[in-house]
C-alpha positions as CSV (number, residue, x, y, z in Angstrom):
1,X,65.4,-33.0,-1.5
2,X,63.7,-31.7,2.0
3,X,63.9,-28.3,1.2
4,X,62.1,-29.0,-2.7
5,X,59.4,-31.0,-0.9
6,X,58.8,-28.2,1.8
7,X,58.8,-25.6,-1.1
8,X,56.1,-27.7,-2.6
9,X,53.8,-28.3,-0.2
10,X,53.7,-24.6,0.9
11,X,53.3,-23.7,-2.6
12,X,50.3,-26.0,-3.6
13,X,49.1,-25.0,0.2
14,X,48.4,-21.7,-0.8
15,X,47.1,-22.3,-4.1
16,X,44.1,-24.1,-2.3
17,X,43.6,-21.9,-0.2
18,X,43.3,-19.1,-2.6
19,X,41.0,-21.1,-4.3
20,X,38.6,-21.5,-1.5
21,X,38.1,-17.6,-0.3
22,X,37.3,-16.9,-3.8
23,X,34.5,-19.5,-3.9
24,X,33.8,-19.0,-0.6
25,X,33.0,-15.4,-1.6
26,X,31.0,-16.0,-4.8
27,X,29.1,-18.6,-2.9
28,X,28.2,-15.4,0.2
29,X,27.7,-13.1,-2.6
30,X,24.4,-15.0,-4.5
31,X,23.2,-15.9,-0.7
32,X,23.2,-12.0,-0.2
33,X,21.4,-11.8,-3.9
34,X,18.7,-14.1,-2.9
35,X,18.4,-12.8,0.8
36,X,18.2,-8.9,-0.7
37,X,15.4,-10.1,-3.4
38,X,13.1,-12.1,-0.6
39,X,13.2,-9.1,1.4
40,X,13.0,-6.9,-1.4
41,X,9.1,-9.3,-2.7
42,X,8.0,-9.0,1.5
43,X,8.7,-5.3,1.7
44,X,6.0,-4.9,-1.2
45,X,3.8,-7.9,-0.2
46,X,3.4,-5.6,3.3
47,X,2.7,-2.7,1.5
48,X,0.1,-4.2,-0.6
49,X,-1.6,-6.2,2.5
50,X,-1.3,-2.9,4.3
51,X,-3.8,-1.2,1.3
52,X,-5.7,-3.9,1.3
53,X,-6.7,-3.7,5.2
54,X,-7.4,0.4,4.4
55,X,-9.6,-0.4,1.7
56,X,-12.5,-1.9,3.9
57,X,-12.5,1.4,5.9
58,X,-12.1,3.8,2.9
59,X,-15.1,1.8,1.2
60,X,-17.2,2.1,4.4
61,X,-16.8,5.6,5.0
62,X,-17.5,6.4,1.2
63,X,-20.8,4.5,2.0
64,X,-21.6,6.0,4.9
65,X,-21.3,9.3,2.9
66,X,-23.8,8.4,0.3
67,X,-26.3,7.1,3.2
68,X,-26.1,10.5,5.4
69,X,-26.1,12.2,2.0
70,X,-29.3,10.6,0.9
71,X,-30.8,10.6,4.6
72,X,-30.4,14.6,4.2
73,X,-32.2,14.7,1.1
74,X,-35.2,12.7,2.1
75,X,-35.4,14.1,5.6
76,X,-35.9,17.4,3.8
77,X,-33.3,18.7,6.2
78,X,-32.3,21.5,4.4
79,X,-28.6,21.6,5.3
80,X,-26.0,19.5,3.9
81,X,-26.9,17.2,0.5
82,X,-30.0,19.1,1.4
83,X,-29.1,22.7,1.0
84,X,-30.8,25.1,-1.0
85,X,-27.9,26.1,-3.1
86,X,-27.5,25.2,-6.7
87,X,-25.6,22.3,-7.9
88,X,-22.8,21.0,-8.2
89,X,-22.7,20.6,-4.4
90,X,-19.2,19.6,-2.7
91,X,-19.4,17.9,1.3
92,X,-16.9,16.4,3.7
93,X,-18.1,14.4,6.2
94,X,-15.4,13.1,8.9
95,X,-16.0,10.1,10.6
96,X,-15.1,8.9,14.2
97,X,-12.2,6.0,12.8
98,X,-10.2,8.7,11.3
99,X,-11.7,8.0,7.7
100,X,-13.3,10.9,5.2
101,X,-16.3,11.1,2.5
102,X,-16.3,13.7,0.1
103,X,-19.4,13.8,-1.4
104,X,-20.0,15.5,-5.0
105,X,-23.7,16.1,-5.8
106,X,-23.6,16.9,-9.6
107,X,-27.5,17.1,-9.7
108,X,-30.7,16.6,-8.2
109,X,-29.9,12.4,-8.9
110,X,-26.7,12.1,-8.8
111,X,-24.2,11.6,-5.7
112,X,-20.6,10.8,-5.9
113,X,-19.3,9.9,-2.4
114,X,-15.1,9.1,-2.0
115,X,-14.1,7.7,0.9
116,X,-10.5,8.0,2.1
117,X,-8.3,6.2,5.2
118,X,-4.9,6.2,5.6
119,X,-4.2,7.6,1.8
120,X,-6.9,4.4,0.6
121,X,-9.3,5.7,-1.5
122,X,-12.7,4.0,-2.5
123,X,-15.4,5.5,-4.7
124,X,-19.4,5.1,-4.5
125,X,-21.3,6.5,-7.3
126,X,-25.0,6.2,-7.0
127,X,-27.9,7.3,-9.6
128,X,-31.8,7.2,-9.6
């Protein structure tokens, strides 16, 4: 009778045991699924908070464009927004922080300035 009882014990043991690395495992494998999505969501909630902070540059720098643009053109400077060539007329204007205007001058009242930093673009388009 001992050795039935031994055989028993061992045998409904490992049948627990069993039982608990396989939930043990499906229990690691949806903490994995919700770690990898969270850090999945704050991988893109970076790079969108990242644009965000570029746009405020990229939008100043495309104004600054259309005012150095217009400041040419009413200074009668003659060079830049001012040139004497015909139109359309094409600009680049780097500033100090790294940023960029491109300024398109389609005609004589019409400016289209696009301002970039760090791959952010912002446009300004100004008529009279």
């Amino acid at each position: 009778m001992n050795k039935i009882l031994k055989y028993e014990l061992l045998a409904g043991g490992s049948q627990k045991g069993q039982t608990a690395i396989l939930m043990s495992y499906f229990i690691l494998s949806i903490i994995l699924l919700v770690a990898l999505t969270v850090a999945n969501l704050m991988v893109a909630e970076i790079q969108m908070s990242r644009g965000v902070a570029n746009s405020v540059p990229a939008y100043f720098a495309s104004d600054a464009g259309v005012e150095r643009c217009l400041y040419e053109i009413y200074a009668a400077a003659g060079v830049g927004c001012d040139a004497p060539t015909g139109f359309p007329k094409t600009y680049v204007y780097n500033m100090s922080n790294g940023a960029m205007a491109t300024i398109n001058r389609q005609n004589a009242n019409n400016i289209n300035s696009d301002g970039v930093f760090a791959d952010t673009h912002r446009k300004i388009n100004l008529n009279w």
